[in-house]
Structure formats: C-alpha cells, structure tokens
C-alpha positions in Angstrom: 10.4 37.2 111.2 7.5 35.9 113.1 5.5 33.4 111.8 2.2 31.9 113.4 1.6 28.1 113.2 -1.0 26.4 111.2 -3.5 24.0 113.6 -5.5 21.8 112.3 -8.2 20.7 113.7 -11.3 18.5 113.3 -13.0 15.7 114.6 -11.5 12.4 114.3 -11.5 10.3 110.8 -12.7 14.1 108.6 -9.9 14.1 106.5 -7.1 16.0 108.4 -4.4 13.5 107.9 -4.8 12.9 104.1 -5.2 17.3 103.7 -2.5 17.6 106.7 -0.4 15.3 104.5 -0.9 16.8 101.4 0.1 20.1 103.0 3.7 18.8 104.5 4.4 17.3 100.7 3.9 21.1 99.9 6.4 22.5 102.6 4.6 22.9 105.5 6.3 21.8 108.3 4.4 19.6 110.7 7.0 17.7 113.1 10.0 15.6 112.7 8.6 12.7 115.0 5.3 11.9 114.3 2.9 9.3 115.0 0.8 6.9 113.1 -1.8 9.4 112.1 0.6 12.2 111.3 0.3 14.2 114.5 3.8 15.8 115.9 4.6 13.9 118.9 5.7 16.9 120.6 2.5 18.6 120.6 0.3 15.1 120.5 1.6 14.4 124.0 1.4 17.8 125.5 -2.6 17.8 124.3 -2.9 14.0 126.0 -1.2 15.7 129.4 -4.0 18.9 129.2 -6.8 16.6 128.6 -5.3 14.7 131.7 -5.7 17.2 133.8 -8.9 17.9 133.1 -10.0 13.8 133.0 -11.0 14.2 129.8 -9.9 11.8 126.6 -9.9 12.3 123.3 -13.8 10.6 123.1 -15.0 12.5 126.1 -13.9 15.7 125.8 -16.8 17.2 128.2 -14.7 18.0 130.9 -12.6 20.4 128.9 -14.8 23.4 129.7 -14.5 22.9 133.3 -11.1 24.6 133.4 -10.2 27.3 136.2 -7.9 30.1 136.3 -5.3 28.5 138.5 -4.7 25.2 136.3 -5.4 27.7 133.0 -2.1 29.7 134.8 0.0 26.1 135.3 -0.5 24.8 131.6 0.0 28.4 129.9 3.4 28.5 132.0 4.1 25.3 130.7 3.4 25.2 127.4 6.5 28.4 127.3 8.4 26.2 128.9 8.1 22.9 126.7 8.3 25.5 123.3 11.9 26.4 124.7 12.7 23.1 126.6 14.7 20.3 125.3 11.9 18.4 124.3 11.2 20.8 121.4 13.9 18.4 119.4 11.2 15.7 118.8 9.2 18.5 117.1 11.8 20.4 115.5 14.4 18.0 115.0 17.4 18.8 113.1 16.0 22.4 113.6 16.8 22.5 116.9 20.3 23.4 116.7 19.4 26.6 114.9 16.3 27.4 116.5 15.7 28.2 120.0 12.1 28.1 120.6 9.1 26.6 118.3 7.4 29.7 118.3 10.5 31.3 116.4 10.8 28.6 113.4 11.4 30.6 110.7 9.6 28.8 107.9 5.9 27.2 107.4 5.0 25.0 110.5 2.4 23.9 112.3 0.6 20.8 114.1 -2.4 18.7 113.2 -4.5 16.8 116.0 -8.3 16.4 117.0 -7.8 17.6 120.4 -6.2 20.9 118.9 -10.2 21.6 118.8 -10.5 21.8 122.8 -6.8 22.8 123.4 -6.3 25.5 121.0 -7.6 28.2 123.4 -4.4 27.1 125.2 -2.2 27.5 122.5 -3.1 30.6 121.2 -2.0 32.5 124.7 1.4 31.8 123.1 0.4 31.6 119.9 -1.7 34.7 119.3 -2.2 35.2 115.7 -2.1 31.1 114.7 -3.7 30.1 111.4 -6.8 27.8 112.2 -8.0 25.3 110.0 -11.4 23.3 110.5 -11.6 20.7 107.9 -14.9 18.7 108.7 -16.9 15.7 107.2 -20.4 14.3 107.4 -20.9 12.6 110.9 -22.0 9.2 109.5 -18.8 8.6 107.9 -16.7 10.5 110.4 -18.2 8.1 113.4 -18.6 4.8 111.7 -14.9 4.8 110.4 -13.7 5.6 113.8 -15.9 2.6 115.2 -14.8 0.0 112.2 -11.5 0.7 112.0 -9.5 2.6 115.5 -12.2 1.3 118.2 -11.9 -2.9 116.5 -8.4 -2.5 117.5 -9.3 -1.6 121.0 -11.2 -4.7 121.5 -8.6 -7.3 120.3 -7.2 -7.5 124.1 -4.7 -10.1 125.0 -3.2 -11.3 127.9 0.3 -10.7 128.8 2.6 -10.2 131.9 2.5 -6.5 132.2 -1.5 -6.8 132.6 -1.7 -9.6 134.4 0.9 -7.4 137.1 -1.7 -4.2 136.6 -4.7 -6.3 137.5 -2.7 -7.4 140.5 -2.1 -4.4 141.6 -5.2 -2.5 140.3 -3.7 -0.5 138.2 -6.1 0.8 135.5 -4.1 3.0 133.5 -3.9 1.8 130.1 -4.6 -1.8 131.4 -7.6 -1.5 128.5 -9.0 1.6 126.8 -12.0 2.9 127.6 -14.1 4.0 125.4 -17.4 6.2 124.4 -18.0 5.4 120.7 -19.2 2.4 120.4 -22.5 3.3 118.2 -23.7 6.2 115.8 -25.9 7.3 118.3 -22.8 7.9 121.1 -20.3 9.0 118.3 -22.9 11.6 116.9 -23.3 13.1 120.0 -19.1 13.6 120.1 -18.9 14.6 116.7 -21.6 17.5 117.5 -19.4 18.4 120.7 -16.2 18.8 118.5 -18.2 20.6 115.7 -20.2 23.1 118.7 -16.0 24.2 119.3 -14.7 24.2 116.2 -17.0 26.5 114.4 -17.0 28.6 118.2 -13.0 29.5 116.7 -14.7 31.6 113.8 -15.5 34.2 116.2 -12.5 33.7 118.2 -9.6 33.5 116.1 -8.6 36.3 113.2 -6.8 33.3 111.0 -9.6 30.8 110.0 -10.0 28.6 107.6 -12.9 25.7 107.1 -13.0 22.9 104.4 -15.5 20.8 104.4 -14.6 17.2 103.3 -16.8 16.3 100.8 -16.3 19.8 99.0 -12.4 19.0 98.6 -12.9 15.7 97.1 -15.4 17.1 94.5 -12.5 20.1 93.7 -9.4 19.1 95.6 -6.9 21.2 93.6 -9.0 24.0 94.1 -9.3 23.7 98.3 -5.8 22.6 98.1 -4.6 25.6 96.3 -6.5 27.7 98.8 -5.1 26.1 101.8 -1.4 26.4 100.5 -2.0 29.8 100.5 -3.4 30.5 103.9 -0.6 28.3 105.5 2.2 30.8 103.4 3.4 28.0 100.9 3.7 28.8 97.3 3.8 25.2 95.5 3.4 25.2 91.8 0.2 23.9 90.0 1.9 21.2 89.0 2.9 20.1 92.5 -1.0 20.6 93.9 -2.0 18.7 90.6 0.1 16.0 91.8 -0.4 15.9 94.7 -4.4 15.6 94.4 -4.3 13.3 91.8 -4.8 10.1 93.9 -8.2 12.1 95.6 -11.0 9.3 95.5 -14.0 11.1 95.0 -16.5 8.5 95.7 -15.3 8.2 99.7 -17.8 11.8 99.7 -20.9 10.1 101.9 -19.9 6.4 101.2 -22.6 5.6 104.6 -24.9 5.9 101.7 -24.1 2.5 100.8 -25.0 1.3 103.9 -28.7 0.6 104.5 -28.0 1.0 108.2 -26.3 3.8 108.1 -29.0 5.8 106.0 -31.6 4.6 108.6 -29.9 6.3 111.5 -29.3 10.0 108.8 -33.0 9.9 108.9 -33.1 10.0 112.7 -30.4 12.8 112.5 -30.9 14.5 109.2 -33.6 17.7 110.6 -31.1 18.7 113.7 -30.1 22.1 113.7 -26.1 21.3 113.3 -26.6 19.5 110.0 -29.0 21.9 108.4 -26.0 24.8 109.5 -23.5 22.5 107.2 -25.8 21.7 104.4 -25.8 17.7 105.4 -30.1 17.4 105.7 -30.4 17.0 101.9 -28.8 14.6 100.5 
C-alpha cells in the first residue's frame, strides 16, 4: 500500500524539531541517521546539493526560483535515482533490506528540514500526494534565536592546517561560512521569503497542514493530537499527554522581554505578512 511522506517545513528555529520530535516518539518515521537538528541525512544532503545548483544556501534562498527546465529534468531524474540507490540505507536503515525504494516504506515516514520549503516542488514530482506541514513562529523569536545561538558558532573561527592549506590554495568552500543573518532587519527579510513559499503550498498541495507556534504551546495536546492524525499515527492520549507535558509555554513571544527586540516589532508590526498571521497585535 502506498503511503505519501510527511514534510515538514518551516523557517529555521519555529519549532519543527521539538513538533518533528514529538511526532517520531509517536511512530512517525523520520530517518535512521540524522543530524543535530533531527533532519534525515539522506534527504538533508540531497536539499544542500539542489540548493547548490542553484547557488543558493539555506539563508539565501533567492536563487531558488531561478530554476529552468533542463536542471528541473537532471534533479527530478535524480532524486528517482537516490530513492532507489544504495544511499537510501542512511534513511531507511535497517529497512533497507526489506524495502526497495523510499517511496514504498510501508509505514508512517517522512522528513523534516527548512529547505523542504523551496525544495518540496521537487519532491512532490515523485512524491505526488505528500502530506505538508507548515509549522511557523513569530519572526522576532524565529530570527534572533537563529542569530544568538546557530550564527555565534559561526563566528568562533580557529586556525588549523586544513585552512591554512585552503587559504593557500584559495579555496573558499567551507574555509568559513557565509552568512546573511546577522540582524533582525536581514533575518526578517528571510523569514518573510520562507513564509511568501510556505503558505504558496496551500494552493499547491492537496495534503496541508499549518501550526502556528505559539498556538501549540498554548494547547499542545490538542495540535499534537491533530498532527498525529494527519501523518496516519494513532498514539493514545496518554502517549500525546506525555509527550507534551514538558511544553514550556512561556517560550510563546519571549522577544517581549527584550526591549530591543519590541523596538524593531514596532518597525515591523503593520506589514501585510504579519497582519495575515495575527502577529500586529500583541
């Protein structure tokens, strides 16, 4: 029996990997290698090598609307390919053995990752009927983790022989990331990028699902309960209950906190985007 996948998508530091979480403690499948932030290698890597191709990143996604129907052609080819190729073993695992290609796993499965929101157009040539789900959160809090917390490791650089050799040499690739969001004013202008696709996907894809953030901390047994069901799981109450017990409810629009922070939501609080999502009153 067919099943589609479940993709997650969002912009960066909303909430996917504590919901995407939440969801694989419930039985949905979502990789057996997986990297620090809960994204399936497999399908992590194969999103880095579109964006490549299109010199785009993760933080500058702009270029991802430039594709053309000869490189569409090349990565739709290829994604058949890697679904059937050895290399589905880092997704699957000990699944492999039994299943031949991804796109035939025969229980609950799916992938979470940011870039999903600019590459899922890709994956649903092969993935037709794929459950979507949006799960966004306020851009002040969304932008202003990412800065404090992924973008202070980016600028702890240190010296070693393998850099030293790719300065020699001039070789630039992953000698130091780059980077784009380095303020509020930079990272609202990505958040409203990944936002402008994601909520594009409503009228695009049959299987949709949004949650925003700050709603599934006020009732997160209730949006958790919901989103079991759209992804085909069937938990008890009693597992949901557990597993939203921990929910901090006071992370909803922590930038309040932060005199700063609720200078520069004046400056954004009146565009169009946040009066769509219900963040100009607050």
């Amino acid at each position: 029996m067919y099943r589609p996948p479940v993709i997650i998508v969002g912009m960066h530091r909303s909430g996917t990997t504590m919901i995407t979480k939440m969801l694989e403690n419930l039985g949905l499948f979502v990789g057996a290698e997986k990297e620090v932030n809960n994204e399936a290698l497999f399908f992590w890597e194969i999103n880095n090598w579109i964006f490549e191709l299109h010199t785009a990143n993760a933080e500058k996604p702009y270029n991802m609307r430039y594709t053309n129907p000869a490189c569409r052609k090349v990565i739709v080819e290829s994604l058949a390919y890697f679904l059937s190729s050895s290399r589905r073993k880092k997704y699957l695992g000990k699944h492999s053995a039994t299943v031949a290609r991804i796109q035939d796993t025969p229980f609950p499965y799916g992938w979470k990752d940011p870039k999903n929101t600019f590459t899922v157009d890709f994956w649903k040539e092969l993935f037709p009927e794929a459950k979507i789900v949006h799960i966004y959160r306020n851009p002040i809090d969304s932008i202003s983790s990412y800065i404090e917390r992924d973008l202070a490791l980016k600028n702890k650089f240190v010296w070693n022989w393998k850099k030293k050799l790719k300065r020699e040499f001039l070789i630039s690739k992953n000698f130091h990331p780059n980077f784009r969001i380095y303020n509020l004013e930079e990272g609202f202008q990505a958040w409203q990028a990944y936002m402008d696709k994601a909520l594009s996907l409503k009228n695009s894809c049959s299987n949709y699902i949004e949650v925003r953030y700050e709603d599934f901390l006020k009732n997160p047994t209730l949006h958790l309960s919901e989103l079991s069901n759209f992804c085909g799981l069937q938990p008890s109450q009693e597992s949901i209950e557990q597993e939203t017990k921990n929910v901090k409810t006071d992370r909803a629009f922590a930038f309040l906190n932060r005199p700063e922070y609720v200078a520069f939501y004046q400056q954004i609080k009146d565009h169009a985007l946040m009066q769509q999502l219900g963040y100009h009153q607050l």
